[in-house]
C-alpha positions as a LaTeX table, in Angstrom:
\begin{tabular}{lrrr}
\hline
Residue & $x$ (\AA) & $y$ (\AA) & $z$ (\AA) \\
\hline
Unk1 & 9.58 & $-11.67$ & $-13.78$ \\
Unk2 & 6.03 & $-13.35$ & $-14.93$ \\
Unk3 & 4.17 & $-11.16$ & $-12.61$ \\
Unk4 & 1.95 & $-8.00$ & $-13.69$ \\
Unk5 & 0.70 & $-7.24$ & $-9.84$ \\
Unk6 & 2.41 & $-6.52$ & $-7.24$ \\
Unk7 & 1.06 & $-5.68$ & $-3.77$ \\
Unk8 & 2.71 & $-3.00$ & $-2.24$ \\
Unk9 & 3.42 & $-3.42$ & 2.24 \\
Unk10 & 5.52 & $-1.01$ & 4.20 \\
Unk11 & 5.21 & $-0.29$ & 8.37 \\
Unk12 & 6.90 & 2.66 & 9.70 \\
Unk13 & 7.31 & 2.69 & 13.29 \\
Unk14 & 5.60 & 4.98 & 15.66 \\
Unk15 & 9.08 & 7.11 & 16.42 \\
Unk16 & 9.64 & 7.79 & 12.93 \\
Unk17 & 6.27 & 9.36 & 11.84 \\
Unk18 & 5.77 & 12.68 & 10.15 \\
Unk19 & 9.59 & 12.35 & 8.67 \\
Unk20 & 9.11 & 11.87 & 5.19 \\
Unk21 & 10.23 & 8.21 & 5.73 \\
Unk22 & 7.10 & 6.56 & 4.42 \\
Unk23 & 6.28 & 8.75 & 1.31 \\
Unk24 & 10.25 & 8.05 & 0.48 \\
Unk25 & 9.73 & 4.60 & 0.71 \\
Unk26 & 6.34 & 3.80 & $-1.05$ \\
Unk27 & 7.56 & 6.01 & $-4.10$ \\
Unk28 & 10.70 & 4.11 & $-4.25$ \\
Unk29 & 8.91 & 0.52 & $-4.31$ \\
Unk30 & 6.91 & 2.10 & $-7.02$ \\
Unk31 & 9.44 & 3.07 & $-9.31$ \\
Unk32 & 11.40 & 0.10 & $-8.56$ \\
Unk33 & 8.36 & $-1.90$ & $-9.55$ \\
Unk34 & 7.49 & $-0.03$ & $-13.03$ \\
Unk35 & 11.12 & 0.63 & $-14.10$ \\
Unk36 & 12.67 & $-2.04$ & $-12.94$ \\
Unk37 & 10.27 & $-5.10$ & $-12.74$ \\
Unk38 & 8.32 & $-3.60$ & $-15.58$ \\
Unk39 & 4.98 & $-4.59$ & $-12.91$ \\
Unk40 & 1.76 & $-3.07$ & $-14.60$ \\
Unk41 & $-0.16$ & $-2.78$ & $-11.45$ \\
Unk42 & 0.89 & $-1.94$ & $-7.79$ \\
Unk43 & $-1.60$ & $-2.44$ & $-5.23$ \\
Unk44 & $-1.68$ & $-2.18$ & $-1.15$ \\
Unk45 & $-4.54$ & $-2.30$ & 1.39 \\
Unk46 & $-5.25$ & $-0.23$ & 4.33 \\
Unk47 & $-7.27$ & $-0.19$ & 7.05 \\
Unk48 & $-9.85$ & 1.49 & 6.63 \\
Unk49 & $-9.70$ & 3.45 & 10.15 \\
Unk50 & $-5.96$ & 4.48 & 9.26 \\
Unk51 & $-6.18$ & 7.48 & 7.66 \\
Unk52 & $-3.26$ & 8.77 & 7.44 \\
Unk53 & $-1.56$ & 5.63 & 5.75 \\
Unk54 & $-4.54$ & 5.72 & 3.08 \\
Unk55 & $-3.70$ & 9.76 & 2.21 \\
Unk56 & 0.36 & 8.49 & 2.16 \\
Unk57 & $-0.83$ & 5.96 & $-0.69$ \\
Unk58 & $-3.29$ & 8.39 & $-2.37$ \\
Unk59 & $-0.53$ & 11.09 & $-2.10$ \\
Unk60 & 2.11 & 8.33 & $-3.95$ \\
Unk61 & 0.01 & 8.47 & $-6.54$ \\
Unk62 & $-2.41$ & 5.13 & $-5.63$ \\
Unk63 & $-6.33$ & 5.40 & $-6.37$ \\
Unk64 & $-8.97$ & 4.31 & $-3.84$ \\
Unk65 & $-10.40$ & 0.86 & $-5.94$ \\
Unk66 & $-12.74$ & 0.28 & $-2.96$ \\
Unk67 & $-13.22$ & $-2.11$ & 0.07 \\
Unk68 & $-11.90$ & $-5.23$ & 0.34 \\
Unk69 & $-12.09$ & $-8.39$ & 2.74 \\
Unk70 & $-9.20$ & $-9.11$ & 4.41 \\
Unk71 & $-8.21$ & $-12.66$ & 5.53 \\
Unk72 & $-8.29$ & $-12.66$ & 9.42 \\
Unk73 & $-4.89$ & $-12.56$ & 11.46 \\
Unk74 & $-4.84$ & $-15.32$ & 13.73 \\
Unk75 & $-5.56$ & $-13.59$ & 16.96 \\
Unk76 & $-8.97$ & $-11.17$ & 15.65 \\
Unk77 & $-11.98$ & $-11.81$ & 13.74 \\
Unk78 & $-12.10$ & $-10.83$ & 10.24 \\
Unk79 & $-11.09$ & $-7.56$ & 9.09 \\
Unk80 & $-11.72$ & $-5.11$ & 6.17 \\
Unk81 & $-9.62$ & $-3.25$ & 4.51 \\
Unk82 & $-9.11$ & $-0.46$ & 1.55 \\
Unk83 & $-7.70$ & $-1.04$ & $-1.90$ \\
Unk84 & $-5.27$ & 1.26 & $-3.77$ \\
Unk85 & $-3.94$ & 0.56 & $-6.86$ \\
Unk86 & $-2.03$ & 1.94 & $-9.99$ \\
Unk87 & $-2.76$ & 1.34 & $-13.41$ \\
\hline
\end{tabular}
């Protein structure tokens, strides 16, 4: 793989919150990517009203790298977002 960033996405739905499910999952991408892929950086972006998912990536061991502008989905206006990254 020629890659040295990867960005990091994961949606748990609404039923499943508060099981462990997410933190399970984000740790797992990120070992996959460093063991496996031998990726240098991980990254993922959250919104920056959404809590909760920024304290998941902060607790997976992600830093807070700042604010970022998002490309706008096709149905809203443009959006920000948060950056968290390894490395």
């Amino acid at each position: 793989m020629n890659a040295t960033t990867l960005s990091l996405d994961y949606r748990v739905g609404q039923p499943y919150w508060g099981n462990g499910y997410g933190r399970e999952a984000i740790a797992a991408m990120i070992d996959y990517g460093f063991r496996t892929l031998g990726i240098e950086t991980i990254r993922a972006y959250a919104d920056p009203s959404n809590a909760s998912s920024q304290e998941l990536l902060l607790h997976c061991g992600l830093k807070n790298a700042g604010e970022i502008q998002l490309l706008p989905r096709r149905r809203s206006a443009s959006r920000e977002g948060i950056i968290l990254m390894t490395g």
